[in-house]
C-alpha positions in Angstrom: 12.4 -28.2 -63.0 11.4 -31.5 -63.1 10.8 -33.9 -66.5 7.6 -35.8 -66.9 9.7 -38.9 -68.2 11.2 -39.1 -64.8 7.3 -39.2 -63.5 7.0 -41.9 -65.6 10.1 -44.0 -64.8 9.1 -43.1 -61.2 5.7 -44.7 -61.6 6.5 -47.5 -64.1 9.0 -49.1 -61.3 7.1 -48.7 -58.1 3.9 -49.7 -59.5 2.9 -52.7 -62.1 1.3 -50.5 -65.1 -0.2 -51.4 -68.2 0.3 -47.8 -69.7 1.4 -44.5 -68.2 1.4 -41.5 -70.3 2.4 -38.4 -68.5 2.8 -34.6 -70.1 3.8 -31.3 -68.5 6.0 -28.9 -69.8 6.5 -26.2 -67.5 8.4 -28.3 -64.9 5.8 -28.5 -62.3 2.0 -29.0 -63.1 1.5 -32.4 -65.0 -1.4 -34.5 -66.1 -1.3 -38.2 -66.4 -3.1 -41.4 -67.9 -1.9 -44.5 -65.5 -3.6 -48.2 -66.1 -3.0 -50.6 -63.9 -4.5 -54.2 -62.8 -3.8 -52.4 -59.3 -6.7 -50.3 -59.7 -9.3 -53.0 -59.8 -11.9 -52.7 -57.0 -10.7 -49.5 -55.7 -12.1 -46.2 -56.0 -10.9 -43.1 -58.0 -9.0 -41.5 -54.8 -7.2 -44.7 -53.7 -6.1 -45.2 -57.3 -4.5 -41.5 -57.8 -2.8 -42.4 -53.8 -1.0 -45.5 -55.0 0.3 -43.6 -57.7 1.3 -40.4 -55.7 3.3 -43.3 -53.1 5.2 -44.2 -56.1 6.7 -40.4 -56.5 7.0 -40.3 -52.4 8.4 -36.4 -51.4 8.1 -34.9 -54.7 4.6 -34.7 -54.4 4.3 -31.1 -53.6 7.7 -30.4 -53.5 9.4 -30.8 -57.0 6.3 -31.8 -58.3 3.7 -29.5 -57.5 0.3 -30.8 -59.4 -0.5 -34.2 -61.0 -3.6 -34.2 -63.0 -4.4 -37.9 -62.6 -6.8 -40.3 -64.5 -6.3 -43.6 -63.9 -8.3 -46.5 -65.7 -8.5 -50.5 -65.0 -7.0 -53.0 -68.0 -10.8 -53.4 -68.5 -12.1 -49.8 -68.4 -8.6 -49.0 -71.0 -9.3 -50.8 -73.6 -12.6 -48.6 -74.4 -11.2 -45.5 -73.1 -8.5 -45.9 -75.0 -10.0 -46.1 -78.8 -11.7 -42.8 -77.7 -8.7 -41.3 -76.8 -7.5 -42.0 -80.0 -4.6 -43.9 -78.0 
């Protein structure tokens, strides 16, 4: 089993992050809010792949779903009084 804080160390050091929020308590399947200045001018899929590159092998291996949204700074700060965050 695998612990979402570890996701999140994982993510916070390979890739500069505003926020990063992951949950998941059954070990495996795990959902995700990650905002980063690294997301600007890309689209949705290229965001969610430089944050699967930060967890490398464990992507379906240890880790077998991550339920991704990913945000700029920009598109955060609205999102983020919504989420109640």
């Amino acid at each position: 089993m695998f612990q979402a804080s570890e996701i999140k160390r994982l993510v916070g050091q390979g890739l500069a992050c505003d926020f990063v929020e992951i949950q998941g308590d059954d070990g495996v399947h795990f959902t995700g809010i990650v905002v980063s200045a690294a997301f600007e001018g890309k689209p949705r899929v290229r965001q969610h792949q430089l944050v699967y590159a930060t967890l490398g092998a464990l992507m379906g291996n240890e880790i077998h779903a991550l339920q991704l949204t990913t945000y700029t700074p920009a598109q955060w700060s609205g999102a983020r009084q919504e989420l109640g965050l």
